[in-house]
ZAMARGU-4260 file (C-alpha; in steps of 0.2 Angstrom, whole numbers, plus 5000, padded with zeros to 4 digits):
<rodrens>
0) 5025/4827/5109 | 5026/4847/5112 | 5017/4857/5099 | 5033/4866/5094 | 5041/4852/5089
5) 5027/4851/5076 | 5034/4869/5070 | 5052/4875/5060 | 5064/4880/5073 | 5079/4887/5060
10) 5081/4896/5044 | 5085/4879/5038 | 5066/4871/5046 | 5057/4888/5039 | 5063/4883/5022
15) 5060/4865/5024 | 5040/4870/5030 | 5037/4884/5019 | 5043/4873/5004 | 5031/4858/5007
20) 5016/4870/5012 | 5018/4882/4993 | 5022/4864/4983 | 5008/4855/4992 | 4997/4872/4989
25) 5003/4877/4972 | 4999/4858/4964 | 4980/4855/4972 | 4975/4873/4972 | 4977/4880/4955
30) 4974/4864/4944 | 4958/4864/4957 | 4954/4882/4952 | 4959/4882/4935 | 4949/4867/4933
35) 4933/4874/4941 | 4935/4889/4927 | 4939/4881/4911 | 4935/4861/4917 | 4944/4846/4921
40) 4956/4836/4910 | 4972/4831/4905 | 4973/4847/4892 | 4969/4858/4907 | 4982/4851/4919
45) 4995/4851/4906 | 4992/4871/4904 | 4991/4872/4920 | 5007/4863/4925 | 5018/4874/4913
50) 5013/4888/4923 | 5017/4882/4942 | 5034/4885/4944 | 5030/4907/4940 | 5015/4903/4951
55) 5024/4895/4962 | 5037/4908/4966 | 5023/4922/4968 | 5015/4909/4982 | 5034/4912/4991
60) 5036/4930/4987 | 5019/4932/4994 | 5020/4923/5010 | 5036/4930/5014 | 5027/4948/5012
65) 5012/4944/5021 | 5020/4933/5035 | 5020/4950/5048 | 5001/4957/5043 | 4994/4939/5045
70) 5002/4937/5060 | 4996/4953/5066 | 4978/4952/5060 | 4977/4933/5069 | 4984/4940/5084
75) 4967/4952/5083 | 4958/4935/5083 | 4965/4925/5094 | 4966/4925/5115 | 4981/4922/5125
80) 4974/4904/5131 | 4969/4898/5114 | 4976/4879/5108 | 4987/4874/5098 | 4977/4869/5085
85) 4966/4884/5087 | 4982/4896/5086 | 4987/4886/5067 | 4971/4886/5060 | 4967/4905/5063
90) 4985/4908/5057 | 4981/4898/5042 | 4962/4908/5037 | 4975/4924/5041 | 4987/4917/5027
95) 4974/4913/5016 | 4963/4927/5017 | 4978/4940/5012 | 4988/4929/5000 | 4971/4924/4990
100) 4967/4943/4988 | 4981/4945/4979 | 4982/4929/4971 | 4964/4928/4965 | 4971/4942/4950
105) 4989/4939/4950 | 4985/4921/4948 | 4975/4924/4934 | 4987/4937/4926 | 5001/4920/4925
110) 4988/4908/4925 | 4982/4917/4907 | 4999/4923/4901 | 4989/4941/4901 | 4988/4954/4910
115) 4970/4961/4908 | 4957/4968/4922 | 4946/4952/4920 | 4951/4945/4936 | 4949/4964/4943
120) 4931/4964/4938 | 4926/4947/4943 | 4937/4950/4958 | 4922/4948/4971 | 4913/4933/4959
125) 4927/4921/4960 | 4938/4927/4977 | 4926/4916/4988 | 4928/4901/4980 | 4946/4904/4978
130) 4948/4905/4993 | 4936/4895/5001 | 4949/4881/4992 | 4966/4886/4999 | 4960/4887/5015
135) 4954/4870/5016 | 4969/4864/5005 | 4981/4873/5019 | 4972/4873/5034 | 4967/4855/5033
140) 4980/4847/5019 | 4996/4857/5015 | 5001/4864/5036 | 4995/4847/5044 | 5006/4837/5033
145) 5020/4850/5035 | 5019/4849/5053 | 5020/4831/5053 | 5036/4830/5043 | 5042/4845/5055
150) 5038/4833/5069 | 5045/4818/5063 | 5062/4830/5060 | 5065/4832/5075 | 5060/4817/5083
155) 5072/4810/5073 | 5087/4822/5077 | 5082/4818/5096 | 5087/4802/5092 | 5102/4802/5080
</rodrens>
C-alpha cells in the first residue's frame, strides 16, 4: 500500500488523525508522568483523569501552533531520499521536542491547578524524562496506530 495512504488526505482525515494521536497521547503520557512524580495508583489516576479534557485541548492548541516550526526544523534533519518511515519518525522527535517544551510547565500548571514557577525551575530536571515518554508513546504507539486506522480508511472507501 502507498505510504500516503497511511496519512490524512482532508480537513475531515486531519481531524480524524490528530484526534486519535492527542487521545492516544493525552491518556498514556500524563497518568505516565504524573505517576512517575507523585506514584502510581488509582487516587493518582482519578486526579489525573479530571484534568485530561484542559490537558487535552492545550495538546491540540499546541500541535496546531507548532505543526509549521516542526515541520521546518525536521526538514533541517531530514534528506530528499529519506523513507517513509524515516520521514514520520523525525517528524514525530520534531513534534515532540517542541510541544514537550511547552508542556513540560504548562502541563504542570493544569496538572497542579497552580500556576507557580516549580516547573520553571525544575524545567531542565524533568523535561528529559518528559519527553523521552511522549516520544516513545507518539513515535512508536499514538502515529503508528493513527496511521493504521488512516490506512484502513481509505482502503475501505477504495472499496465502498
Amino acid at each position: 500500500m502507498s505510504y500516503t495512504q497511511r496519512l490524512p488526505q482532508t480537513g475531515k482525515e486531519t481531524v480524524l488523525f490528530m484526534g486519535i494521536i492527542s487521545l492516544i497521547s493525552v491518556n498514556l503520557i500524563a497518568p505516565v508522568i504524573t505517576g512517575l512524580e507523585v506514584g502510581f495508583s488509582l487516587a493518582h489516576w482519578l486526579m489525573v483523569l479530571r484534568q485530561l479534557p484542559l490537558l487535552w485541548l492545550c495538546v491540540i492548541v499546541l500541535v496546531v501552533v507548532t505543526q509549521r516550526p516542526a515541520q521546518r526544523l525536521a526538514g533541517l534533519l531530514l534528506e530528499r531520499n529519506d523513507g517513509f518511515k524515516a520521514t514520520m519518525l523525525i517528524t514525530a522527535l520534531c513534534n515532540v521536542f517542541l510541544m514537550s517544551l511547552v508542556l513540560t510547565i504548562v502541563g504542570t500548571w493544569i496538572g497542579t491547578g497552580a500556576i507557580t514557577v516549580s516547573p520553571i525551575v525544575h524545567f531542565f530536571a524533568k523535561w528529559p524524562r518528559n519527553f523521552t515518554i511522549a516520544f516513545i508513546v507518539e513515535g512508536f504507539i499514538a502515529q503508528p496506530f493513527a496511521r493504521s486506522v488512516m490506512a484502513w480508511y481509505h482502503r475501505s472507501a477504495q472499496t465502498a
